[in-house]
N, C-alpha and C positions, 0 to 999 in steps of 0.2 A: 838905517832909519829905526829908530825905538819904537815899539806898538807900545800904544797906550794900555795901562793896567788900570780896570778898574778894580776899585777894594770894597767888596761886598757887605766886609762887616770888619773890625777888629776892637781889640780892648789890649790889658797886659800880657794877656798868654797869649792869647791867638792872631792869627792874619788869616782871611779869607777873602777869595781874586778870582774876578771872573778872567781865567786863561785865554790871551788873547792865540793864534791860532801861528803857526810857524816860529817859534820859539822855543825852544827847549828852556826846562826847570834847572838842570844840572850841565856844568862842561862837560863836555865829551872830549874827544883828542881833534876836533876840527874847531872850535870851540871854546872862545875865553870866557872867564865870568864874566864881563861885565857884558857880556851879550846875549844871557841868561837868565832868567826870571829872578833865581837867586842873586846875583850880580845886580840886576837893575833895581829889585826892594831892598838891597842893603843901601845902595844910593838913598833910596826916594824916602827911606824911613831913618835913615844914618845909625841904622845899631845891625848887629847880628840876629839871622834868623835859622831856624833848623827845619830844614826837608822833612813833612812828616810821612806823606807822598808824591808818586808823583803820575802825570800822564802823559802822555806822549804829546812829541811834537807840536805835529798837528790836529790833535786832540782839543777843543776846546770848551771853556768851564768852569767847576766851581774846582776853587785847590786849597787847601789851605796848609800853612805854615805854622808852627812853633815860635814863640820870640822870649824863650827862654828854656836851661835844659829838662828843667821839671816837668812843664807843659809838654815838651817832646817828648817826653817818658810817659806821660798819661794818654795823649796824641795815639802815638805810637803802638802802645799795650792794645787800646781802641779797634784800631785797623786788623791788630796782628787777633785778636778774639773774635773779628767779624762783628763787635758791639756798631759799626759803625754802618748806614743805611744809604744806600747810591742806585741813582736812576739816571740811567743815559737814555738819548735819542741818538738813533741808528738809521741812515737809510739803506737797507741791504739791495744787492742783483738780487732780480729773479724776484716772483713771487712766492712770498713763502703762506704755503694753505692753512696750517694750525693756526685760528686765532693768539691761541697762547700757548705755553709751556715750560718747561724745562731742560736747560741742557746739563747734563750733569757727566762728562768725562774725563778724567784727570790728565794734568797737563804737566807736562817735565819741562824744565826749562834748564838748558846747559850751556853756558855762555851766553852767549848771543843767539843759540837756536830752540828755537821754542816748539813744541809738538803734541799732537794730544799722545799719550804713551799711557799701558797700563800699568808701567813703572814711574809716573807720575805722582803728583797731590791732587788728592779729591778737589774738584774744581765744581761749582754750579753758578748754572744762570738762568736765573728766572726772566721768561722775556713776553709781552701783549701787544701784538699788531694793533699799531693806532690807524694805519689808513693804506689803500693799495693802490699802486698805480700800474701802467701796461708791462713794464719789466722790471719793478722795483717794490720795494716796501717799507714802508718806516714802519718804526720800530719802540718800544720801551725797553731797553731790557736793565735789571737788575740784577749784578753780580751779587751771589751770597760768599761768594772768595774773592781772594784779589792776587791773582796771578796775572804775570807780564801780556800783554795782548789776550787776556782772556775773552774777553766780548768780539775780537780781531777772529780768535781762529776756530772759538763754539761754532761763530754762524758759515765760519768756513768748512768746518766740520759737518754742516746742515747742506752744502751746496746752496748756500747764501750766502757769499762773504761781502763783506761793506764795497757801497759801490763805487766807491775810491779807493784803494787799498794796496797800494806794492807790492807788501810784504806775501798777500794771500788773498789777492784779486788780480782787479784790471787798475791799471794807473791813470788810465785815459780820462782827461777832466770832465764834465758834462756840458754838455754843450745845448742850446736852444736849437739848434738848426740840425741837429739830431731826432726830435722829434714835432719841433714846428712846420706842420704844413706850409709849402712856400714860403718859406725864409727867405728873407733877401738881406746879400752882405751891405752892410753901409758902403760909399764909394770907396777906396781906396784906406779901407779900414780892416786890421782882421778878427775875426768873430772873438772876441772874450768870452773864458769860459763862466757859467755860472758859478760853478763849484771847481776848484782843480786841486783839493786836501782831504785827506781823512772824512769820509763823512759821518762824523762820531764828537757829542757834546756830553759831556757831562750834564745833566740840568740840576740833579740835585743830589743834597748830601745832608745827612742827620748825622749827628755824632754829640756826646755830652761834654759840655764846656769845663775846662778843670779844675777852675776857682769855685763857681757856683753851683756846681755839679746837675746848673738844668739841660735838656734835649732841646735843642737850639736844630731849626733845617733851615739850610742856605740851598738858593736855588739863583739860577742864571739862565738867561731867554739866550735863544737860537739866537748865535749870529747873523748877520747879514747874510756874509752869501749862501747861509743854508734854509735862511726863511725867504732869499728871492727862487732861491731853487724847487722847494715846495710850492712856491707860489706861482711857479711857470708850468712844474707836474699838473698841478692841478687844475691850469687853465687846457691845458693842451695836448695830456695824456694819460686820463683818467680811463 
């Protein structure tokens, strides 16, 4: 089944997509394009486009894309100088006590395996608790780098990693009958989880457009099952 993409903005240079959620941007080796973000906007738009970043999987968001090579060279230069301004929402394990902060540890990344190392690249993240619940916390954080699972393994790093997370959590999806007093299952139904991905949205992004050279921010509302998810924290485990 295709998830829907919405398209939050475009013109001649750019595409920007609020990232539906289970999806990868690029093939991988399990993976064809046409079942891939890029794959399904070269369909839906009928021309080529260029990766300028990307987020993970389960990650969902604001993305945007290149639809020519020039704009991915300006795109690109953008990201790689840090000109470019990003705010995700996080909901981490654990209650984290600093309303705000910094994380600032570098982060080496060698194949596939990512780590904080002091033989890494200066990594930071700026991050301001927006609300707390009994064993959880949402989260702002802005990365001032962009390194692979950066926001993934800082708050791992803190003894708060996202409270979905495989790679450097718990996998276990969230569940209402985890913290609803007296839950009762439907008859012969079994409990759906609220949440069972990444609990991690991009909501926004500033970057300057290549043609007009204005500071343009694209931003994208919480998914579903992350604003029903909040929406059950807060009736029932504040």
């Amino acid at each position: 089944m295709k998830p829907p993409i919405e398209i939050i903005y475009q013109d001649d240079n750019i595409l920007v997509i609020n990232k539906p959620p289970k999806v990868l941007v690029i093939p991988d080796q399990h993976t064809h394009e046409n079942r891939t973000l890029v794959g399904l906007l070269k369909k839906k738009l009928n021309q080529k486009i260029w990766v300028v970043h990307r987020i993970d999987r389960d990650t969902t968001g604001v993305l945007v894309f290149a639809k020519n090579a020039e704009a991915h060279r300006n795109l690109s230069m953008q990201f790689e100088k840090s000109q470019v301004k990003k705010k995700y929402i996080a909901l981490l394990s654990g209650v984290l006590e600093e309303d705000e902060g910094a994380i600032n540890k570098p982060i080496l990344v060698s194949d596939r395996d990512v780590s904080i190392d002091d033989e890494g690249k200066d990594s930071i993240t700026d991050f301001t608790v927006l609300e707390r619940f009994k064993s959880y916390t949402l989260v702002e954080a802005r990365p001032q780098t962009g390194r692979r699972h950066q926001i993934r393994i800082h708050f791992w790093s803190l003894g708060h990693p996202l409270a979905i997370d495989s790679d450097y959590g718990v996998y276990d999806p969230i569940l209402l009958s985890a913290f609803k007093r007296n839950y009762k299952e439907k008859d012969g139904q079994k409990e759906k989880p609220l949440i069972d991905r990444l609990t991690l949205h991009a909501a926004e992004l500033t970057l300057t457009l290549p043609a007009t050279k204005e500071q343009k921010t694209f931003t994208a509302p919480l998914p579903k099952d992350f604003e029903i998810t909040l929406k059950q924290l807060r009736k029932y485990y504040k």
